[in-house]
C-alpha positions in Angstrom: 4.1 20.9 -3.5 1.4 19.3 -1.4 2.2 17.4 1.7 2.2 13.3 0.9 1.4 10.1 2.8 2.8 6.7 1.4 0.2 4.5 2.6 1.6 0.7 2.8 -1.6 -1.4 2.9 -1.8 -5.3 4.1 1.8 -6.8 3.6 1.1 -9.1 6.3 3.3 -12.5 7.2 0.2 -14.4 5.7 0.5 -12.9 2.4 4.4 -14.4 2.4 3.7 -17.8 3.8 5.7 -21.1 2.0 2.3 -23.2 1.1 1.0 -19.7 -1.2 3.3 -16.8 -1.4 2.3 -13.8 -2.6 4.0 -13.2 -6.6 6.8 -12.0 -6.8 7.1 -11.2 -2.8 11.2 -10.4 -2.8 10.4 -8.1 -5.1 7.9 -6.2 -3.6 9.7 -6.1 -0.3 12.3 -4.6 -1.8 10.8 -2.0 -3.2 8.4 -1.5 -0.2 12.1 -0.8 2.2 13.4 1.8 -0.6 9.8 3.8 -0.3 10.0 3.8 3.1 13.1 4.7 4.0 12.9 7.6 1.1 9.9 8.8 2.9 10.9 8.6 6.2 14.5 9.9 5.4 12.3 13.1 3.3 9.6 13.2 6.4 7.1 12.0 4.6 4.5 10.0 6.5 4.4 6.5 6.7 1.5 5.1 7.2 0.5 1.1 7.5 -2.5 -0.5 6.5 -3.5 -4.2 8.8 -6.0 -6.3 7.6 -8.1 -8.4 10.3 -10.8 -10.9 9.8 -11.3 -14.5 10.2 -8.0 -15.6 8.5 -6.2 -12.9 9.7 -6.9 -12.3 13.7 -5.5 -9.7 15.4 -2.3 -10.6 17.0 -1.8 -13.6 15.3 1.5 -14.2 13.6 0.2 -14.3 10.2 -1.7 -10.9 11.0 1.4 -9.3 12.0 3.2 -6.8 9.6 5.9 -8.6 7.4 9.4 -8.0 9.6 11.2 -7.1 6.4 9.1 -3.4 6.6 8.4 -3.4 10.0 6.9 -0.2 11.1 9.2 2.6 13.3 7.6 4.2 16.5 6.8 7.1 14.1 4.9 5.6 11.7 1.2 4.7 12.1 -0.5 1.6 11.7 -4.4 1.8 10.8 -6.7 -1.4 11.3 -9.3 -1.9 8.9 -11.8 -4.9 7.9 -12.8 -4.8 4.8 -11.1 -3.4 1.2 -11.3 -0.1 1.5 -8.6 1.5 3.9 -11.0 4.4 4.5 -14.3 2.2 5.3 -14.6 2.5 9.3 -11.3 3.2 9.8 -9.1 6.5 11.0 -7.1 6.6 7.7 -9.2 9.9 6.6 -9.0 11.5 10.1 -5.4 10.9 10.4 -4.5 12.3 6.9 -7.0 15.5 7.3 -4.8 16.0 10.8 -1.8 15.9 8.9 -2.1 18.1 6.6 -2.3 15.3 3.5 -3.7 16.0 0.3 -1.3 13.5 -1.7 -1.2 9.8 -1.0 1.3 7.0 -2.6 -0.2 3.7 -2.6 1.9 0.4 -2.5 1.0 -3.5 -1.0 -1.2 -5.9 -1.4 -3.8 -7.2 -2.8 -3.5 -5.2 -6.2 -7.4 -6.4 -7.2 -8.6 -5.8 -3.9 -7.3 -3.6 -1.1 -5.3 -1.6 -3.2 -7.9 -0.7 -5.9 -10.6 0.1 -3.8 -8.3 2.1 -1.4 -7.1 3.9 -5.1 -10.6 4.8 -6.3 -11.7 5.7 -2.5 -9.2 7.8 -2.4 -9.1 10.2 -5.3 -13.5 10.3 -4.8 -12.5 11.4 -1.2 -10.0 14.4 -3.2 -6.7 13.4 -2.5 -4.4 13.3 -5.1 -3.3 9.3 -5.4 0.0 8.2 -6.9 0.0 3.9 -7.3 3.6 2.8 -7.3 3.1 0.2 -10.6 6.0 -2.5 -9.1 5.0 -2.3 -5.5 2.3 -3.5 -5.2 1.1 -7.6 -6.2 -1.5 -10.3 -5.6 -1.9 -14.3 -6.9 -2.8 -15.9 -9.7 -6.5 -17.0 -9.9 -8.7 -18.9 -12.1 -8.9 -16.6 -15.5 -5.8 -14.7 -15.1 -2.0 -14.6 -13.8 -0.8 -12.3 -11.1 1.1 -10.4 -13.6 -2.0 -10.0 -15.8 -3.9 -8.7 -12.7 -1.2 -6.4 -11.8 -0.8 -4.8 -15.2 -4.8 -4.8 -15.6 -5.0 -2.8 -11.7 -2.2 -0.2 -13.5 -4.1 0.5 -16.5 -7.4 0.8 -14.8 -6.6 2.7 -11.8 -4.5 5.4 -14.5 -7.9 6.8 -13.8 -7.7 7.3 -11.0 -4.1 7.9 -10.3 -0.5 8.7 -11.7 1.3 5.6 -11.7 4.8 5.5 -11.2 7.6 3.3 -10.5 9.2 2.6 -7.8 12.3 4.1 -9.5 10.3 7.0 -10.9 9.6 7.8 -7.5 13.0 7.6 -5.7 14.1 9.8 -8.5 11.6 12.8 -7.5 10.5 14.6 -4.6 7.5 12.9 -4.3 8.3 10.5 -1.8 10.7 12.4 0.5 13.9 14.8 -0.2 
């Protein structure tokens, strides 16, 4: 079996605030603490994704990592600036020094950080897995978040296997 990652990308405080709340947030929280406690229970790395820019500045409070998943002194936490977790960041140097050749994909924003991420990461060889109810995004002008969600899974079949959260705790995939 190859050696897996779950990489957790962006779920930031912003992403949960009152005034915009990300869809469905309770419910991807919740399935965010049962991956990563099955992977850090299997030793499976955990490995966080931060977002910075303008909106979301380094040590601010709504950069900082929701406290719900908040990350142990084992895990790693990678900074990036744009989309892609790879683009300028250590993400690649840290999974080639680990050994990684598999990685599970869950946060936020389906559309954005999580597809590009997904499509970066099976180009760059790795085998992805996108776990299909963890992760989400908002509703815009032409479609709901549910629509954008279910259109990221279809698409990104492509480019991964998608699985459930469920799916996942069931198998080895994510830790023993």
């Amino acid at each position: 079996m190859k050696k897996s990652a779950l990489l957790v990308i962006d779920v930031q405080n912003e992403m949960f605030q009152v005034h915009d709340p990300v869809y469905e947030g309770d419910r991807l929280l919740h399935n965010l603490k049962q991956l990563i406690a099955k992977a850090r229970s299997g030793g499976i790395p955990v490995i966080y994704i931060q977002h910075n820019d303008e909106g979301l500045k380094a040590g601010s409070e709504a950069w900082k990592i929701n406290p719900e998943i908040t990350p142990a002194m084992s895990d790693t936490v990678i900074q990036k600036t744009r989309p892609d977790s790879f683009y300028r960041t250590t993400l690649e140097e840290e999974l080639k020094g680990q050994g990684i050749e598999h990685v599970i994909l869950a946060g936020m924003q389906s559309e954005l950080c999580v597809d590009t991420t997904c499509r970066r990461a099976s180009s760059l060889g790795y085998d992805v897995t996108l776990v299909s109810d963890a992760h989400s995004t908002w509703n815009n002008s032409a479609l709901t978040a549910q629509q954008i969600i279910d259109h990221v899974n279809a698409t990104l079949r492509w480019f991964a296997d998608i699985k459930t959260t469920e799916e996942i705790l069931c198998t080895e995939e994510a830790g023993a």
